[in-house]
N, C-alpha and C positions, 0 to 999 in steps of 0.2 A: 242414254247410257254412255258413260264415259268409254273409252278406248281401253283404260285398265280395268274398267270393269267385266267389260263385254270380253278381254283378253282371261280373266278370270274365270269367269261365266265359261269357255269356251275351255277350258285346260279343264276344268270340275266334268264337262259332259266328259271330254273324252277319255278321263280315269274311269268315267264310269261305264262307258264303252268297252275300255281296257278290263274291266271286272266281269262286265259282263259277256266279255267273249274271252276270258282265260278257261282253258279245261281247268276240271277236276279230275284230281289224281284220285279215284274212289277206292283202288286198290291198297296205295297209300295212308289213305285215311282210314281205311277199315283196320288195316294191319297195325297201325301203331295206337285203333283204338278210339278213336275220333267219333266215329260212324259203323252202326251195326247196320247189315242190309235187311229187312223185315219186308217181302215181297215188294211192293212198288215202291215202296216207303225207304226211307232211311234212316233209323234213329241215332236221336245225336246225345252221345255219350259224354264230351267236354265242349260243350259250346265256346269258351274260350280259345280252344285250341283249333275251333275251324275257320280255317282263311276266309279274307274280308273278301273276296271274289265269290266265295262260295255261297257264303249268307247274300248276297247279293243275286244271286240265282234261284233261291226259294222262293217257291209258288204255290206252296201248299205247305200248311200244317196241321197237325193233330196232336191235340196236349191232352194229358190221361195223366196215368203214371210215371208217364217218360213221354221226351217230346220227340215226334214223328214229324218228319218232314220229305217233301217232295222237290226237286229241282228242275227246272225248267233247260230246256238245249240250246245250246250256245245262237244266237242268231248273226247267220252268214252277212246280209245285209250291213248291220249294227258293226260288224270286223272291220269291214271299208272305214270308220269314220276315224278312230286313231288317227292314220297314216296323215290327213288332213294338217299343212302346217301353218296353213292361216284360214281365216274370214273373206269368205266374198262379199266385195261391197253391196250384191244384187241381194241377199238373203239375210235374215236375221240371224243373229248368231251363227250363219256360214253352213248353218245345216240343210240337206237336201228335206226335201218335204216326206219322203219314207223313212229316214232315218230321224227326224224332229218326230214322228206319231211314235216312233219305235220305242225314243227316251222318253219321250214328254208320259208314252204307256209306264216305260220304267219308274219317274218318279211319281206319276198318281200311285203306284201300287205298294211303293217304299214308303208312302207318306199316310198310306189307307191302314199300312202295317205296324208304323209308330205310335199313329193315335189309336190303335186298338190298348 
């Protein structure tokens, strides 16, 4: 893998790092409408209008008449890997071996979710 790729490769995880450890404002979203709370659930009222961090944190749905979804909690872990501002030449893509299970979990579950 080239150096620009691997540099690519390596700014892509950690946006996705950065999404996946931004809170949700849930108080926000409900008030202007976004998101009704439905006991553990949350139904989503304008899919368009909920942030790319937060679709990013869905770990459960349920589609009926409206679509139900669940969010998963920020991982403490997965936070560390932002700050990271280059590649160790000892690791692949520069990732620790908890936080490469952490993403590598992220993008099977993103990719198990598209081809649905």
């Amino acid at each position: 893998m080239s150096q620009e790729a691997e540099n690519k490769a390596f700014e892509e995880l950690k946006q996705r790092a950065i999404d996946l450890t931004t809170p949700i404002d849930f108080e926000a979203l409900i008030s202007i409408g976004v998101l009704e709370k439905k006991g553990a659930w949350y139904q989503v009222n304008k899919w368009s209008e909920l942030p790319g961090h937060a679709k990013a944190k869905i770990s459960a749905t349920r589609t009926g008449d409206t679509l139900l979804v669940k969010f998963r909690a920020p991982s403490k872990r997965l936070a560390k890997f932002p700050r990271r501002k280059s590649l160790p030449s000892n690791c692949p893509l520069g990732i620790s071996v908890g936080t490469s299970q952490a993403l590598s979990w992220e993008v099977r579950r993103t990719h198990e979710r598209t081809a649905r």
